[in-house]
C-alpha positions as CSV (number, residue, x, y, z in Angstrom):
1,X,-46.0,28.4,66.9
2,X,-46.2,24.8,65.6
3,X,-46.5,26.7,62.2
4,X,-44.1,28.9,62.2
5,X,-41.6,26.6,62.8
6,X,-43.3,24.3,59.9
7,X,-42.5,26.9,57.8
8,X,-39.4,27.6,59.0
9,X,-38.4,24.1,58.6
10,X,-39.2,23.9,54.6
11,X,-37.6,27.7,54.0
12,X,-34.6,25.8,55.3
13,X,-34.7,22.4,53.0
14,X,-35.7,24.7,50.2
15,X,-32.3,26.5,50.7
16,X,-30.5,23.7,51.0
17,X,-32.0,21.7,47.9
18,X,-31.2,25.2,46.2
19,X,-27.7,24.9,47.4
20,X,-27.0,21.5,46.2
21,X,-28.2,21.8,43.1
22,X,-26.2,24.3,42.3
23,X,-23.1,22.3,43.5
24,X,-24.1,19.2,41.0
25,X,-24.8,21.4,38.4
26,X,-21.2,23.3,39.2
27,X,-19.4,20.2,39.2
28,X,-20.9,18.6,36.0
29,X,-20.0,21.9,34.2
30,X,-16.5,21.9,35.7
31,X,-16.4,17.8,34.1
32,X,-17.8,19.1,30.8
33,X,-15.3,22.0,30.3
34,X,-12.8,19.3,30.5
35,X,-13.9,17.1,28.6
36,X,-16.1,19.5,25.9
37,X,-18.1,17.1,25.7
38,X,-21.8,16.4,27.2
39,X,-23.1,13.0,28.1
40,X,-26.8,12.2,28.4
41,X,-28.0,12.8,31.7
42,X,-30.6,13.6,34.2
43,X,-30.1,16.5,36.1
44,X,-31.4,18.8,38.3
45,X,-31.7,22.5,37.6
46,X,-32.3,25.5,39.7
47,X,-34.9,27.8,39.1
48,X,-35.4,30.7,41.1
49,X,-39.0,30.8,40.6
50,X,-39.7,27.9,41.0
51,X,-39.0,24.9,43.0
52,X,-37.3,22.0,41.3
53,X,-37.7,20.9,37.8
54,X,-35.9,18.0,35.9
55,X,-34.6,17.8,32.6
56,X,-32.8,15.6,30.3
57,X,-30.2,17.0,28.3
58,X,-28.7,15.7,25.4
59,X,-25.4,15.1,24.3
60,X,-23.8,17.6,22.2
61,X,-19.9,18.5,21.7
62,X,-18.4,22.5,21.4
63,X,-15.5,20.9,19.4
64,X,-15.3,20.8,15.3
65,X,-16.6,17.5,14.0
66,X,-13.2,15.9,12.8
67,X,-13.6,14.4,8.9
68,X,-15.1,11.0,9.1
69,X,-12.4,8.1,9.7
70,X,-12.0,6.4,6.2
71,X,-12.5,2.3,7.4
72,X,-9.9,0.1,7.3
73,X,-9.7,-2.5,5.1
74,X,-9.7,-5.7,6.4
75,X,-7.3,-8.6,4.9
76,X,-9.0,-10.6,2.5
77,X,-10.6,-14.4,3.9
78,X,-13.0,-15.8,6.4
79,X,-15.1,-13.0,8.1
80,X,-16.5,-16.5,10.3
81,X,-19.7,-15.4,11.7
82,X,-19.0,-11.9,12.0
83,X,-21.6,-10.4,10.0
84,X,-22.6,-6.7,11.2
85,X,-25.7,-6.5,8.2
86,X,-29.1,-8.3,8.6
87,X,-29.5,-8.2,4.5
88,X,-26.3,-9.3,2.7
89,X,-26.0,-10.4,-1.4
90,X,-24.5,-13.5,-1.5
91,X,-21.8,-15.5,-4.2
92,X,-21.5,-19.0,-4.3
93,X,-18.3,-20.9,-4.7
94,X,-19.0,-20.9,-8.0
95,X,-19.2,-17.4,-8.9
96,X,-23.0,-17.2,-9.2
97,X,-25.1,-14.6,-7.2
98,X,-27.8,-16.0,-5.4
99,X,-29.5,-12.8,-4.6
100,X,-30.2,-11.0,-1.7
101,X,-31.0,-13.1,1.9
102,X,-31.1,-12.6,5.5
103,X,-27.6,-13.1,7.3
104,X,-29.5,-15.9,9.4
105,X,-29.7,-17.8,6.0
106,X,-26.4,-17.0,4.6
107,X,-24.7,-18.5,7.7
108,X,-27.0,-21.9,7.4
109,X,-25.7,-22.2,3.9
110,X,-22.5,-21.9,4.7
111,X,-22.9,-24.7,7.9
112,X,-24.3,-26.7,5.3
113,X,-21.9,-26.8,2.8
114,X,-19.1,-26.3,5.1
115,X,-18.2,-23.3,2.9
116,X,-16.6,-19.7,4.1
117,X,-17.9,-16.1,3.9
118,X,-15.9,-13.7,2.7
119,X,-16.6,-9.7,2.6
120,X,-15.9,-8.7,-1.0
121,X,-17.8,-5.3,-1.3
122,X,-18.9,-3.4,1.6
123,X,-19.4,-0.1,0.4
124,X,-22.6,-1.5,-1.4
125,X,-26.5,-2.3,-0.7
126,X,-26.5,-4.5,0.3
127,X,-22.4,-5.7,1.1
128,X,-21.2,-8.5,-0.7
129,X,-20.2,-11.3,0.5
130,X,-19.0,-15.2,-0.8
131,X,-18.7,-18.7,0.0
132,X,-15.5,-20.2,-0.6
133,X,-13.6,-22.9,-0.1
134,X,-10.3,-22.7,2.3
135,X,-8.6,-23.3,-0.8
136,X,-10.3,-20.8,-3.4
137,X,-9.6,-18.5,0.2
138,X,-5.5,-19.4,-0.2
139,X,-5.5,-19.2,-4.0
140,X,-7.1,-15.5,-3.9
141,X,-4.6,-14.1,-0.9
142,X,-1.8,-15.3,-3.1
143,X,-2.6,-13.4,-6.1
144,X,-3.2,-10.5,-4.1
145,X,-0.1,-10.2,-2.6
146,X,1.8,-11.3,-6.1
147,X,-0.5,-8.3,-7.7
148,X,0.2,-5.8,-4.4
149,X,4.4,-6.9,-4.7
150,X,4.3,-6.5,-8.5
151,X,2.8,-3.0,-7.8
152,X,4.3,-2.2,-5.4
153,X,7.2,0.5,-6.7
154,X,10.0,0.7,-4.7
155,X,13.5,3.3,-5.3
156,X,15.9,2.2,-7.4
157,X,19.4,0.9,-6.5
158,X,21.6,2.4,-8.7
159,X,25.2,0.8,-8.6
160,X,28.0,3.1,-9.2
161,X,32.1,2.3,-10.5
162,X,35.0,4.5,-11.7
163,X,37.8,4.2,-13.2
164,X,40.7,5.4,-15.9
165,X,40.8,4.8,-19.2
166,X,44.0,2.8,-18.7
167,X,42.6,0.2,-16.7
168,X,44.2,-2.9,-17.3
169,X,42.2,-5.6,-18.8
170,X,42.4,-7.9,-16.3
171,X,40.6,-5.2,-13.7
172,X,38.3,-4.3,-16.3
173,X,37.0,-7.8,-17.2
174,X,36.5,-8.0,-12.9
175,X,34.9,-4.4,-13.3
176,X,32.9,-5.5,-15.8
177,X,31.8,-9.1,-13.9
178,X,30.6,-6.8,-11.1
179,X,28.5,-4.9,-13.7
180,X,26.7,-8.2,-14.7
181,X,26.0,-9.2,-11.5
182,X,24.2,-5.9,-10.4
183,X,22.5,-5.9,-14.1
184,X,21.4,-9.3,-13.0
185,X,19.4,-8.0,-9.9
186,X,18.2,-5.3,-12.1
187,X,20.0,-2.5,-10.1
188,X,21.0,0.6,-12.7
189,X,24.9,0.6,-12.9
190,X,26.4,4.3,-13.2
191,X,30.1,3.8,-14.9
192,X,32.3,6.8,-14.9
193,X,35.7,6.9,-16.9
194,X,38.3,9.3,-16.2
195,X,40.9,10.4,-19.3
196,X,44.3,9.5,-18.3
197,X,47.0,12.2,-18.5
198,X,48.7,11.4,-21.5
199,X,46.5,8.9,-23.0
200,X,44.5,8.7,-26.1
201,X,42.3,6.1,-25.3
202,X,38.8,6.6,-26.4
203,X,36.0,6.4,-23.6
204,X,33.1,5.8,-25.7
205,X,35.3,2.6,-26.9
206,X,35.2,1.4,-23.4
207,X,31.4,2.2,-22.8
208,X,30.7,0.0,-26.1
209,X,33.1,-3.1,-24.7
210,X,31.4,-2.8,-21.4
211,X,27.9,-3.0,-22.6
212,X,28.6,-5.5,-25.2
213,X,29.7,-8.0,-22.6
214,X,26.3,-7.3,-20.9
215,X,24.1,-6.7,-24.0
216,X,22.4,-10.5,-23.6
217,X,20.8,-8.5,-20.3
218,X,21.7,-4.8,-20.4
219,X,21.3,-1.7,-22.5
220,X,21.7,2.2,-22.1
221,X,19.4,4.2,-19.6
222,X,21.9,7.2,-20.6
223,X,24.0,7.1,-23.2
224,X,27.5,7.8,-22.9
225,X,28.4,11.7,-22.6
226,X,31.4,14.2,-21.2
227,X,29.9,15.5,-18.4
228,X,33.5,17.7,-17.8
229,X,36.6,17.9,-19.1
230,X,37.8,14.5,-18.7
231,X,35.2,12.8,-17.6
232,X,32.4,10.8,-18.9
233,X,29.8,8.9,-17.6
234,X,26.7,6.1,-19.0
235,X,24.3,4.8,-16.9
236,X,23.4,0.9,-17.7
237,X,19.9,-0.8,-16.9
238,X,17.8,-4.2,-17.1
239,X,16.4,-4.9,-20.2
240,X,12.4,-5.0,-20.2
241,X,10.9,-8.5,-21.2
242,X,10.0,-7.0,-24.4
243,X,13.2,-5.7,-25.1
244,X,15.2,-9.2,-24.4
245,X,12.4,-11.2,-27.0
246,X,13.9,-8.8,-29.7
247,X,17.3,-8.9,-28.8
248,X,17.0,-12.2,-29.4
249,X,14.8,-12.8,-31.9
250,X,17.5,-9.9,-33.3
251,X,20.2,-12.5,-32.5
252,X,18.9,-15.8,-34.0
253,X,18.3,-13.7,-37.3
254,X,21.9,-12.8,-37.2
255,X,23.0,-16.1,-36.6
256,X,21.1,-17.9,-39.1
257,X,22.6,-15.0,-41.9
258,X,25.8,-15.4,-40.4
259,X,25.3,-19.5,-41.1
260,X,24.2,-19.3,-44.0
261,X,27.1,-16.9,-45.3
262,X,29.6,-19.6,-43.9
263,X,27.9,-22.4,-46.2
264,X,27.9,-20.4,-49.1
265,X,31.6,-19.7,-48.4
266,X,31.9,-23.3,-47.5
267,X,30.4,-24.8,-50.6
268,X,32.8,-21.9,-52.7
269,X,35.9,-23.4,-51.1
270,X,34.6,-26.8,-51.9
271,X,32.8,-27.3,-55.0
């Protein structure tokens, strides 16, 4: 009798061990379809020939690997003593390299000379990295951020004005102020000129006078043209550096000829 009711005893926790595996295992599965993802674990699983048996599983994820996250840059200057590599190649202040060292040392020579690392390559083996002063640190961001504003290429402005070719001159010399200004800030100016009804005035007159107040700063981006009946349009821009040295070096010719013409008539006047 004693047993029978042993045995009954260990039917029964068998059943139940049985049962509760199954819930663990149904509730890790229930997590996991959530999440897709599996987590390392130790778990029990039920087997229904044998008793119990343990098993680690390892992590694994039923999604698509997504590309790999390009790194972001960090901003240039003091990485302190942040240094995720054991090896690194090291720069002195001066620019010389002074080979390849444990991070350990690199960090002593910088205590010691009361220097700064900085990361300049890290997509290398092994990452390189320099000692600086705070100033050489300062100097560098600064030409950066000239070099990243100078390249950095922004729209446009473009300016537009428009008017009839019988503008008085007094609104056309404020017209034409407003031009210089916006040349000035290197904007492109759009000038549109409508033909008067009854009036023979020629446009590409006007374009010339305009730009010839300007032409110290400005020239043509697109040269006067009718665009319709009536109507023509230029578009004026900032001259480029090397377009201003030969304007003037264009200009001190001209004067000097022009000079030199009034001594000759000079000296013919006045023998």
């Amino acid at each position: 009798m004693t047993a029978f009711c042993v045995m009954k005893l260990l039917c029964q926790a068998t059943r139940n061990e049985h049962r509760y595996a199954k819930r663990f295992c149904g509730t890790l599965l229930t997590q996991t379809q959530q999440k897709r993802v599996f987590s390392p674990f130790w778990m029990v699983v039920s087997d229904p020939t044998k008793s119990v048996v343990f098993g680690l599983t390892q992590a694994f994820c039923t999604a698509e690997k997504s590309p790999k996250e390009l790194k972001r840059k960090t901003a240039f200057g003091s990485v302190g003593r942040r240094i995720p590599y054991r090896i690194l190649h090291v720069i002195n202040q001066d620019g010389e390299s002074l080979g390849n060292m444990h991070r350990a040392e690199a960090l002593k020579l910088m205590d010691q000379h009361d220097l700064k690392l900085v990361l300049l390559r890290e997509n290398v083996e092994p990452p390189v990295y320099r000692l600086m002063t705070g100033q050489q640190i300062h100097e560098e961001q600064m030409k950066r951020a000239e070099k990243k504003k100078s390249s950095t290429k922004s729209g446009m402005v473009q300016k537009e004005l428009s008017f009839s070719s019988t503008i008085a001159k007094n609104d056309l010399d404020t017209k034409t102020k407003q031009i210089a200004q916006w040349i000035e800030k290197k904007y492109h100016v759009k000038i549109t000129i409508r033909q008067a009804k009854d009036s023979n005035a020629d446009m590409f007159t006007l374009f010339d006078q305009i730009l010839e107040t300007v032409s110290d700063k400005a020239t043509y981006l697109s040269k006067p043209k009718v665009t319709r009946e009536g109507v023509s349009t230029c578009i004026l821009r900032h001259m480029s550096d090397k377009e201003l040295k030969a304007y003037q070096k264009m200009e001190k010719q001209r004067n000097s000829t022009e000079k030199k013409d009034e001594d000759l008539k000079s000296n013919e006047l006045h023998p």
